[in-house]
DSSP file (Angstrom, degrees, kcal/mol; ACC not computed):
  #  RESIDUE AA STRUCTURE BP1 BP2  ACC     N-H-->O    O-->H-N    N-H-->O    O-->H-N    TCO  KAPPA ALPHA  PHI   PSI    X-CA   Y-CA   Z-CA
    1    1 A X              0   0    0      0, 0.0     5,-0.2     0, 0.0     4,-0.0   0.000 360.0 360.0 360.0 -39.1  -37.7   33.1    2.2
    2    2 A X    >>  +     0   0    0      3,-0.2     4,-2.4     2,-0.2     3,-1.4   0.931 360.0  58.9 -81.1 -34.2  -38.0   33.2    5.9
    3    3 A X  H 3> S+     0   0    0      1,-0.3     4,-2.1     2,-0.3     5,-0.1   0.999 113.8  39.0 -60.0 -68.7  -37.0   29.1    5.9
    4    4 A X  H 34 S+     0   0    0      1,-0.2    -1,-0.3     2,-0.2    -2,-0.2   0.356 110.2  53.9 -87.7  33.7  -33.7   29.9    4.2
    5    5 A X  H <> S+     0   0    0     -3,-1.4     4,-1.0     3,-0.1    -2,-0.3   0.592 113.7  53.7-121.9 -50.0  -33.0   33.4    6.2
    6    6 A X  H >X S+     0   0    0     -4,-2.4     3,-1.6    -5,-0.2     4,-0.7   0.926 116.1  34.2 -13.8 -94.8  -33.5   30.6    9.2
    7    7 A X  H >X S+     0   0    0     -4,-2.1     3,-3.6     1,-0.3     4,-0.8   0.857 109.9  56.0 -44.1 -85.6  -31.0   28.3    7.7
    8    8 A X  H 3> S+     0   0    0      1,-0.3     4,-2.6     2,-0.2    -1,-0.3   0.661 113.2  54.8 -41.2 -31.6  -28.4   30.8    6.3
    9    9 A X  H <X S+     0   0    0     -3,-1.6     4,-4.5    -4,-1.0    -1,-0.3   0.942 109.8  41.7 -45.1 -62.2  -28.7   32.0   10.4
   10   10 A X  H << S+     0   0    0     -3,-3.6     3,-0.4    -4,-0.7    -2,-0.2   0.986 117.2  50.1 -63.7 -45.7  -27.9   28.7   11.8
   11   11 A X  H >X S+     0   0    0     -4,-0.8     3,-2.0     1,-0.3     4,-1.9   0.944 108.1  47.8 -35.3 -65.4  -25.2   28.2    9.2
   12   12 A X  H 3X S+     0   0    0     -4,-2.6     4,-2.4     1,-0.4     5,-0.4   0.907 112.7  52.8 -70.8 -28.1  -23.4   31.6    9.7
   13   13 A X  H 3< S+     0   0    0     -4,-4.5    -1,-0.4    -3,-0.4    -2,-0.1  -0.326 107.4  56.5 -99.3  73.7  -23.5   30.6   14.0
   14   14 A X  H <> S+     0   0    0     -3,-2.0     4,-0.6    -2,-0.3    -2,-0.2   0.279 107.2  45.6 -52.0 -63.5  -21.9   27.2   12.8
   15   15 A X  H >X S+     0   0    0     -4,-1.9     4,-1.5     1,-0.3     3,-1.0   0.888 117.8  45.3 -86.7 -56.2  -18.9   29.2   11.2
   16   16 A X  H 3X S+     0   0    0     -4,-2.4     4,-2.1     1,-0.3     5,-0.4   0.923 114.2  42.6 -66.1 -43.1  -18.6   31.3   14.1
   17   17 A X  H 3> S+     0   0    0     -5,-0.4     4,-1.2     2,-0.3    -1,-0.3   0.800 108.2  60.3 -45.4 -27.7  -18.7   28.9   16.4
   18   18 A X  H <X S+     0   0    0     -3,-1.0     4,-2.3    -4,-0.6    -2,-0.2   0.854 112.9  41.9 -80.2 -46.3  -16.5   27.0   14.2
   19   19 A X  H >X S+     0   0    0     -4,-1.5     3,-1.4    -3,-0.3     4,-0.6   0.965 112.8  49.1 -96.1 -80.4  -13.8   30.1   14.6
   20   20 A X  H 3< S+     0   0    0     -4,-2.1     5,-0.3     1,-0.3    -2,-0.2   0.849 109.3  55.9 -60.0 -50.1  -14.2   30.9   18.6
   21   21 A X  H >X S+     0   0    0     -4,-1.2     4,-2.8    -5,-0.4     3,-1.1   0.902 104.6  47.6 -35.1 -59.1  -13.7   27.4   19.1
   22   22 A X  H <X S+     0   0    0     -4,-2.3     2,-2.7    -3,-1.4     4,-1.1   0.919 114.6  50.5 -50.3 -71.5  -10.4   27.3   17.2
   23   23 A X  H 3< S+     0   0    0     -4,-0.6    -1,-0.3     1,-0.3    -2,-0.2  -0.377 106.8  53.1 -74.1  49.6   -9.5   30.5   19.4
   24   24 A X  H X>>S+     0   0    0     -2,-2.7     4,-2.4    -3,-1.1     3,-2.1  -0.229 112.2  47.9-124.1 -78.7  -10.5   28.7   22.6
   25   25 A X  H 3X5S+     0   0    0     -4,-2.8     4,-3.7    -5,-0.3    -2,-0.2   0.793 112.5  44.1 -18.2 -62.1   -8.2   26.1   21.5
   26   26 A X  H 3<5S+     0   0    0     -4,-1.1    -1,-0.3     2,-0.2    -3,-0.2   0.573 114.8  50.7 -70.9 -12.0   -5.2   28.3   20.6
   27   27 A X  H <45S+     0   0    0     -3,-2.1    -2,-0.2    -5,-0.4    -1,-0.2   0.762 115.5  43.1 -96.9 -16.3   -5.6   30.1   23.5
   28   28 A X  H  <5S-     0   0    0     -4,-2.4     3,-0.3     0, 0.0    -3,-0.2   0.733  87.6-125.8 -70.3 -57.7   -5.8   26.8   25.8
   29   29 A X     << -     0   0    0     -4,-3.7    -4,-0.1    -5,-0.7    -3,-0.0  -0.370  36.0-127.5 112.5 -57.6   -3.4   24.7   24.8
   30   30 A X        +     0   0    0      1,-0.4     2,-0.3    -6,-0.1    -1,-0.2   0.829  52.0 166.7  68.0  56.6   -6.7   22.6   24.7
   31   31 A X        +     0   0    0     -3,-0.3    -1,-0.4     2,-0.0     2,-0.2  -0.804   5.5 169.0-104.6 129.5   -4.6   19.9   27.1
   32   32 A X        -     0   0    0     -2,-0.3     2,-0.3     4,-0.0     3,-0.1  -0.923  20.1-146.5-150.8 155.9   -6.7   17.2   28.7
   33   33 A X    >   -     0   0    0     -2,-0.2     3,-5.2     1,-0.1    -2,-0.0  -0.948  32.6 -95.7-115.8 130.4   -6.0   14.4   30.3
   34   34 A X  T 3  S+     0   0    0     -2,-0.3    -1,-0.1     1,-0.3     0, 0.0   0.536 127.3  46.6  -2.9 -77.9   -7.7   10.5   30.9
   35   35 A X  T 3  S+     0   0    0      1,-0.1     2,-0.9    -3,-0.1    -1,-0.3   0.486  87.8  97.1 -85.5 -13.0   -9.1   12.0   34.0
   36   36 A X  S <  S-     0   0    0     -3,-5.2    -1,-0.1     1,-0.1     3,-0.0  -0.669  81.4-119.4 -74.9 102.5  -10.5   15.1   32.7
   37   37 A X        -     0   0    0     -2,-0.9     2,-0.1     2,-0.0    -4,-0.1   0.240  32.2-108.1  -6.1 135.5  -14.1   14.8   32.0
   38   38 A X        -     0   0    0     58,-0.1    56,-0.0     1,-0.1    -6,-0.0  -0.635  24.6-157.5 -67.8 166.4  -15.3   15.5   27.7
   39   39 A X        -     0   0    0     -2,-0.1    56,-0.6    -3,-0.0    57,-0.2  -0.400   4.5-151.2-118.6  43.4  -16.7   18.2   27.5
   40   40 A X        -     0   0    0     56,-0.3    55,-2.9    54,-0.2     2,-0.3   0.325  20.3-118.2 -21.1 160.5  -19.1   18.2   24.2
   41   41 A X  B     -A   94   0A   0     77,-0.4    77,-0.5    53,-0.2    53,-0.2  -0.573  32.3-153.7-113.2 158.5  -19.9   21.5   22.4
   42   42 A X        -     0   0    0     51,-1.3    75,-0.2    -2,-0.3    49,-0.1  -0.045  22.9-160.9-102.2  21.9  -23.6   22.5   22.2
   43   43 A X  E     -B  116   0A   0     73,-1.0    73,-1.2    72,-0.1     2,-0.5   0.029  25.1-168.3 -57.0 150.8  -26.3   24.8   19.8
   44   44 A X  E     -BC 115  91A   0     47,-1.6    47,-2.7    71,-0.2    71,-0.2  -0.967   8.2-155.2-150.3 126.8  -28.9   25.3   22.1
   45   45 A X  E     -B  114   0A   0     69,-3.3    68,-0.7    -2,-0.5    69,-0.6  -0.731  16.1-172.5 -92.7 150.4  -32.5   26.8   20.2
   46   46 A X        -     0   0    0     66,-0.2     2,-1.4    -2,-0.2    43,-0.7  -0.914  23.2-138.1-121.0 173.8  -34.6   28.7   22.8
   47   47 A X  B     +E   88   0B   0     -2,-0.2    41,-0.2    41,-0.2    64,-0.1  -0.793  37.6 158.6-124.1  91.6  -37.9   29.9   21.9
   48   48 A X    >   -     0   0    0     -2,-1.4     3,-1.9    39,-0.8    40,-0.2  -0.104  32.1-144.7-116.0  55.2  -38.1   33.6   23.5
   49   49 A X  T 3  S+     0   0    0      1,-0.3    38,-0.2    38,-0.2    39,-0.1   0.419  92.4  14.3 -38.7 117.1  -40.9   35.8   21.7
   50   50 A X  T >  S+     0   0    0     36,-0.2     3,-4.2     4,-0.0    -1,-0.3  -0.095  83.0 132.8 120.3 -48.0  -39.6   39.3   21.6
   51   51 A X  T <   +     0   0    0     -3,-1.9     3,-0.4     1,-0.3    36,-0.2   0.242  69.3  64.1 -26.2 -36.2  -35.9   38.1   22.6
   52   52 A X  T 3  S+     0   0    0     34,-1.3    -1,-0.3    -2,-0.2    34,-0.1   0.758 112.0  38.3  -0.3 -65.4  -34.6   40.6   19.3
   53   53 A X  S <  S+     0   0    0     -3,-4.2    -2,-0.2    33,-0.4    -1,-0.2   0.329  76.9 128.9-118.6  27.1  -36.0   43.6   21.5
   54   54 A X        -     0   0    0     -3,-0.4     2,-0.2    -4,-0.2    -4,-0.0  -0.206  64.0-123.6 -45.8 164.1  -35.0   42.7   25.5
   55   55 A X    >>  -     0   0    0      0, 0.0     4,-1.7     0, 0.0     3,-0.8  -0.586  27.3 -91.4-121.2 163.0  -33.4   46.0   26.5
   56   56 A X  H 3> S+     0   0    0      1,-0.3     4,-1.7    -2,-0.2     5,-0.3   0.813 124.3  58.7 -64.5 -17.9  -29.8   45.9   27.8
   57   57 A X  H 34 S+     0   0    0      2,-0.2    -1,-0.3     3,-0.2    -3,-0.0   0.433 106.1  46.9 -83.8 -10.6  -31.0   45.6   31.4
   58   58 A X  H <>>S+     0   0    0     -3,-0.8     4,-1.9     2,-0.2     5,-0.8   0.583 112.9  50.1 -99.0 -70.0  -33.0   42.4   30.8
   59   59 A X  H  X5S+     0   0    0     -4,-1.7     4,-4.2     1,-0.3    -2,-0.2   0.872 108.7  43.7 -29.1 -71.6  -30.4   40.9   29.1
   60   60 A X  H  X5S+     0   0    0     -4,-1.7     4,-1.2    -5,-0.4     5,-0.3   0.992 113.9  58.0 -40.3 -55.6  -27.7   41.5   31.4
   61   61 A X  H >>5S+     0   0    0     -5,-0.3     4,-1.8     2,-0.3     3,-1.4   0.954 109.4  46.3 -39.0 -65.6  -30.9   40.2   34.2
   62   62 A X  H 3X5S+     0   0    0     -4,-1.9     4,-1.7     1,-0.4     3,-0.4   0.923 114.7  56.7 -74.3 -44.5  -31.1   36.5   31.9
   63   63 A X  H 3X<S+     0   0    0     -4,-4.2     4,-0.6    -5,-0.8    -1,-0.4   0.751 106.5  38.4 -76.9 -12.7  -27.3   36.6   32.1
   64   64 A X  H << S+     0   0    0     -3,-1.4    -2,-0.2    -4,-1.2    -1,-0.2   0.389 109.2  58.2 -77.3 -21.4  -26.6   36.7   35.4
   65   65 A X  H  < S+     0   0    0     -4,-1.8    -2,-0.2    -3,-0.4    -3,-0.2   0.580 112.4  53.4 -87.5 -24.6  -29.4   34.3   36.5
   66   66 A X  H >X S+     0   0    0     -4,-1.7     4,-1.1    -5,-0.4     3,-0.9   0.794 105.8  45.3 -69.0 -43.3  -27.4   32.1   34.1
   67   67 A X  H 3X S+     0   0    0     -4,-0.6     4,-1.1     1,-0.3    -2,-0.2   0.556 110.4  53.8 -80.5 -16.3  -24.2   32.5   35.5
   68   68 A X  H 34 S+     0   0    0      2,-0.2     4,-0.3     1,-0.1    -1,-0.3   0.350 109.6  52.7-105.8  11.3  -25.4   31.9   38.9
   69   69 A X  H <> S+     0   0    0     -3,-0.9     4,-1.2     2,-0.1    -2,-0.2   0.599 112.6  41.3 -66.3 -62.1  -27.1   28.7   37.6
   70   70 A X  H  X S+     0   0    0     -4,-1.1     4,-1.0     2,-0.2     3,-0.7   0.919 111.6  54.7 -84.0 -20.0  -24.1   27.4   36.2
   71   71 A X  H >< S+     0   0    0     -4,-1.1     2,-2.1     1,-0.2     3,-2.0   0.589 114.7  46.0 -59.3-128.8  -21.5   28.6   39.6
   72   72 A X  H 34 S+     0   0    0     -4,-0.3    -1,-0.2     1,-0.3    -2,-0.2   0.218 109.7  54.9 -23.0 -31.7  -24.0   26.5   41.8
   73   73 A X  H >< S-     0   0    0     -2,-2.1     3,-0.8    -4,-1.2    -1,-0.3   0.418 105.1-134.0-102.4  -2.2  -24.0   23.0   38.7
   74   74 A X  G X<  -     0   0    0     -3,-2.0     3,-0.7    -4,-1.0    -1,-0.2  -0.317  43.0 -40.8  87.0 176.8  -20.1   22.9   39.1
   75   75 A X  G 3  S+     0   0    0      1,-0.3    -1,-0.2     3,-0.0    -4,-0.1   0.445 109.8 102.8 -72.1  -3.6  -17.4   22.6   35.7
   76   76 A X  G <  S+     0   0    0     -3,-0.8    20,-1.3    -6,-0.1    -1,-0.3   0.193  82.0  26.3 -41.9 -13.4  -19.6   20.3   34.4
   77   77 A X  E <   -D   95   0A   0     -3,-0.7     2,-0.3    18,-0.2    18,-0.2  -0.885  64.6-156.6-179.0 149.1  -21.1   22.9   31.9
   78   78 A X  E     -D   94   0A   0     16,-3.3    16,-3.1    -2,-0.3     2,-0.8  -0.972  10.3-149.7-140.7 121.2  -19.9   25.9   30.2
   79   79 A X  E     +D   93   0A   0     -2,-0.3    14,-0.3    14,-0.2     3,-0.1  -0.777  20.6 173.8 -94.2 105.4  -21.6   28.6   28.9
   80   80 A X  E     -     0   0A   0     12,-2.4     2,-0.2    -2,-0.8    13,-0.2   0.715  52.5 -55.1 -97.0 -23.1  -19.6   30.1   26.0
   81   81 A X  E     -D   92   0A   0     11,-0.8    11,-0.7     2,-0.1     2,-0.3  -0.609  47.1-137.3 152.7 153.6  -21.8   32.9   24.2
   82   82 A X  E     -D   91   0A   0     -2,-0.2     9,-0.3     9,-0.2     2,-0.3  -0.992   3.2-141.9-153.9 139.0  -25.1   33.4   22.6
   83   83 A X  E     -D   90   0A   0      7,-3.4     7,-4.1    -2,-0.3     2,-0.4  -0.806  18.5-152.1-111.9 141.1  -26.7   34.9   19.9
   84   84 A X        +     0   0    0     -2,-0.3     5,-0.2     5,-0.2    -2,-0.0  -0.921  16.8 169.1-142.1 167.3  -29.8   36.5   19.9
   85   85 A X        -     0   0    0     -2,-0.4    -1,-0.2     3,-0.0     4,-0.1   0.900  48.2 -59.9-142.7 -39.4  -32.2   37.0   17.6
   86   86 A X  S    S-     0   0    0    -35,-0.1   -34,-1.3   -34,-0.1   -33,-0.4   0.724 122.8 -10.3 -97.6 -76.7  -35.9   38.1   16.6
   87   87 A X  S    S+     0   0    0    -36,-0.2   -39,-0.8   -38,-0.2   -38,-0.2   0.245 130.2  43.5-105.2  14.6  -37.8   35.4   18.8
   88   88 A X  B     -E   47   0B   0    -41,-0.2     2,-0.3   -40,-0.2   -41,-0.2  -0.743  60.5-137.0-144.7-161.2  -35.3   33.3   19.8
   89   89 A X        -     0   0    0    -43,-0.7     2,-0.7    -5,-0.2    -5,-0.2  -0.938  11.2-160.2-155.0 127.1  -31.6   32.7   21.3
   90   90 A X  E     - D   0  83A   0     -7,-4.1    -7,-3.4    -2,-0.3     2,-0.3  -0.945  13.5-163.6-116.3 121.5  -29.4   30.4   20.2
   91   91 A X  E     -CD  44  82A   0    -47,-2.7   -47,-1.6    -2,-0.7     2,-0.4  -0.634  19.1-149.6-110.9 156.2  -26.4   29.4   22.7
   92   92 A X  E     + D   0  81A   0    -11,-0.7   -12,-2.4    -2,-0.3   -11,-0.8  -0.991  33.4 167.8-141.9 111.9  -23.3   27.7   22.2
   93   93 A X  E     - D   0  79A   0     -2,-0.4   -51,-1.3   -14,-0.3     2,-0.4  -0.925  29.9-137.2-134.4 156.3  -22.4   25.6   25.9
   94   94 A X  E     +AD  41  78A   0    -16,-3.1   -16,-3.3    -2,-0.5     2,-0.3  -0.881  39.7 154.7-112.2 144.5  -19.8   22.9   26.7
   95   95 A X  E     - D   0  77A   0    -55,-2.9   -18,-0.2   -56,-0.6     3,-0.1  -0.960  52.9-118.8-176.9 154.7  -21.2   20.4   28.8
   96   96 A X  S    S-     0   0    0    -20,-1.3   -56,-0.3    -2,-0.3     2,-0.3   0.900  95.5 -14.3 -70.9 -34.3  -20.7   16.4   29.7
   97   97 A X  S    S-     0   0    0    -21,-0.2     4,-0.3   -58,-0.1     3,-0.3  -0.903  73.4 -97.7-166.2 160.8  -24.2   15.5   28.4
   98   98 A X  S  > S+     0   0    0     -2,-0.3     4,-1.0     1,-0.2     3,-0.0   0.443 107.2  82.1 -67.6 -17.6  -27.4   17.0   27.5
   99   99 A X  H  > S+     0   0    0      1,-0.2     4,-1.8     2,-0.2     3,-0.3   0.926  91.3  46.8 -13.1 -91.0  -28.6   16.3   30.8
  100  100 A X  H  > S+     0   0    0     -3,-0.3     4,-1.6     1,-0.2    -1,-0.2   0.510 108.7  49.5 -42.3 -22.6  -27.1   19.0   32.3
  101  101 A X  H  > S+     0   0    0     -4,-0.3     4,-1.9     2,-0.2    -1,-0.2   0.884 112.9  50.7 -85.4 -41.7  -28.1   21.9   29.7
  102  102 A X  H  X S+     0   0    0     -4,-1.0     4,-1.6    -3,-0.3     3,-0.4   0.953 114.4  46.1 -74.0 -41.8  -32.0   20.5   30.0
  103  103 A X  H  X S+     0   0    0     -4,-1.8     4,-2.0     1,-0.2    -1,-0.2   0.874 114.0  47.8 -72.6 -24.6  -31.4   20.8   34.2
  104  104 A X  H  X S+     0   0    0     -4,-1.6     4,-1.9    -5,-0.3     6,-0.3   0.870 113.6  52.2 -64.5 -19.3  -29.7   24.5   33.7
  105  105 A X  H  X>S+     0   0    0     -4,-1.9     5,-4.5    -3,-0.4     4,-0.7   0.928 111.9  40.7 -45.9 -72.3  -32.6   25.0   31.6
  106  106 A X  H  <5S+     0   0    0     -4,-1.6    -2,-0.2     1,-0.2    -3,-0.2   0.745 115.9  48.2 -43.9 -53.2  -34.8   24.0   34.1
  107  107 A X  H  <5S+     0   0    0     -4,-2.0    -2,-0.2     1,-0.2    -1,-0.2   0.743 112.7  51.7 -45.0 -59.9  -33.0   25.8   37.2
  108  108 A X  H  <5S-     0   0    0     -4,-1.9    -1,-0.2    -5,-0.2    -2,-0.2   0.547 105.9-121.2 -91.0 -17.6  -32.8   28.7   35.5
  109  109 A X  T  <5 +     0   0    0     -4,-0.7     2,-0.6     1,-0.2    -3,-0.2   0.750  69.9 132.4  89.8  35.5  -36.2   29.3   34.3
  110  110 A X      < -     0   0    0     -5,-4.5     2,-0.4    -6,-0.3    -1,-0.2  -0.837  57.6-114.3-115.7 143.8  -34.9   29.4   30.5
  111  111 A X        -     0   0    0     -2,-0.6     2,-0.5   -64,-0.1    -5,-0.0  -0.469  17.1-159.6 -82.2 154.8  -36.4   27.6   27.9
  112  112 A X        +     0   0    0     -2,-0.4   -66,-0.2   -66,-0.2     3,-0.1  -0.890  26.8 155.1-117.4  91.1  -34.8   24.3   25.7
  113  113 A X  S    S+     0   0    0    -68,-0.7     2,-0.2    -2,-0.5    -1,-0.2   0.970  74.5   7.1 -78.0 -40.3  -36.8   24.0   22.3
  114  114 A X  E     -B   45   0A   0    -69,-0.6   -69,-3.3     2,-0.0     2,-0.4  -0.950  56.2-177.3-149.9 125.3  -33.8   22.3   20.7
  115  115 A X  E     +B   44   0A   0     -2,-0.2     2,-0.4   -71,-0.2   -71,-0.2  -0.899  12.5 170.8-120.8 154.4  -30.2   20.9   21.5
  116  116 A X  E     -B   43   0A   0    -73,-1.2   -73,-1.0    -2,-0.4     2,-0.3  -0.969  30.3-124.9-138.9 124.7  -28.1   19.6   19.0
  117  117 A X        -     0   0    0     -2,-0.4     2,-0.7   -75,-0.2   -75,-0.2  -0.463  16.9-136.0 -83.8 150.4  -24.4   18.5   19.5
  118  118 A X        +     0   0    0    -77,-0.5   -77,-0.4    -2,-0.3     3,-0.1  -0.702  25.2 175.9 -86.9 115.9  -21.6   20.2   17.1
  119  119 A X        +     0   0    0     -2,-0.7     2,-0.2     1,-0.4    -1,-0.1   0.366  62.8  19.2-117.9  34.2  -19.5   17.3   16.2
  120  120 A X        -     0   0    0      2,-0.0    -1,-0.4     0, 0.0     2,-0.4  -0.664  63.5-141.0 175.1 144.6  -17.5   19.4   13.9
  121  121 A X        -     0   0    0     -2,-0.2     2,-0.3    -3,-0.1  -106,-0.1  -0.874  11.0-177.3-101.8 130.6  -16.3   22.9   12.8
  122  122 A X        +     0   0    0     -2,-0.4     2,-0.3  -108,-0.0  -104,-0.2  -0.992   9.4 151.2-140.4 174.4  -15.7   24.3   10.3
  123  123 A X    >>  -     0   0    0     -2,-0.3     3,-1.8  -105,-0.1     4,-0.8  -0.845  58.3 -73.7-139.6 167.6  -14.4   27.8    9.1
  124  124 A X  G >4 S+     0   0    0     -2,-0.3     3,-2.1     1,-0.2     4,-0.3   0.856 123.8  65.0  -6.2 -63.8  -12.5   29.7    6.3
  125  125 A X  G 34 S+     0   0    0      1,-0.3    -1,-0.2     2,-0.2    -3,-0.0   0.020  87.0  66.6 -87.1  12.7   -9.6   28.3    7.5
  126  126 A X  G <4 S+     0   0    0     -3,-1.8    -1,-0.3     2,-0.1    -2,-0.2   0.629  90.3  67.8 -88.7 -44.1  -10.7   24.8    6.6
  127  127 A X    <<        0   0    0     -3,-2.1    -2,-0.2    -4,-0.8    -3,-0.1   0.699 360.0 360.0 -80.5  16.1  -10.5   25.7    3.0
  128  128 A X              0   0    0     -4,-0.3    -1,-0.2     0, 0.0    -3,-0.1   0.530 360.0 360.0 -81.3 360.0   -6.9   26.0    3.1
């Protein structure tokens, strides 16, 4: 039971992910050019026992140590928004390579149990 309450997790931040993305997109233009760097999409597992009952003032703390991570590593990685939940946090980042998530990782004092690249979304609005 807990294996597929796992799964059915990772699944449902696919679908969302699958839907902000689009509405990054439409809201972009999503225009790049030869010279513009790729930017790959991200899941990124961390393993943070407790993570479910950080208080709003930690959180906000984890985000900010984060943002001042990624301001200091340049456009090169994007953090786009992160779920968490019992013991862990699962993050959704744009980044050139994987490189870069394991050194914000590092830098930032957060742990990387697992990253896995999205190479496709999908949503509701696929089965039309």
């Amino acid at each position: 039971m807990k294996l597929l309450t796992h799964r059915l997790l990772i699944i449902a931040i696919l679908l969302l992910t699958a839907y902000f993305a689009m509405a990054q997109k439409t809201a972009s233009g999503n225009s790049t050019t030869k010279n513009e760097p790729v930017m790959k999409t991200y899941l990124i597992e961390r393993d943070l026992p407790g993570a479910g009952k950080f208080t709003p003032e930690e959180l906000k703390a984890i985000s900010q140590t984060s943002c001042g991570v990624l301001k200091e590593m340049g456009p090169k990685i994007q953090w786009i928004h992160s779920y968490v939940t019992g013991d862990k946090i699962y993050c959704i980042y744009k980044a050139q390579n994987e490189d870069l998530i394991r050194e914000h990782g590092k830098k930032g004092g957060f742990p990387v149990t697992n990253i896995t690249e999205i190479s496709s979304t999908i949503s509701p609005a696929t089965a039309n």
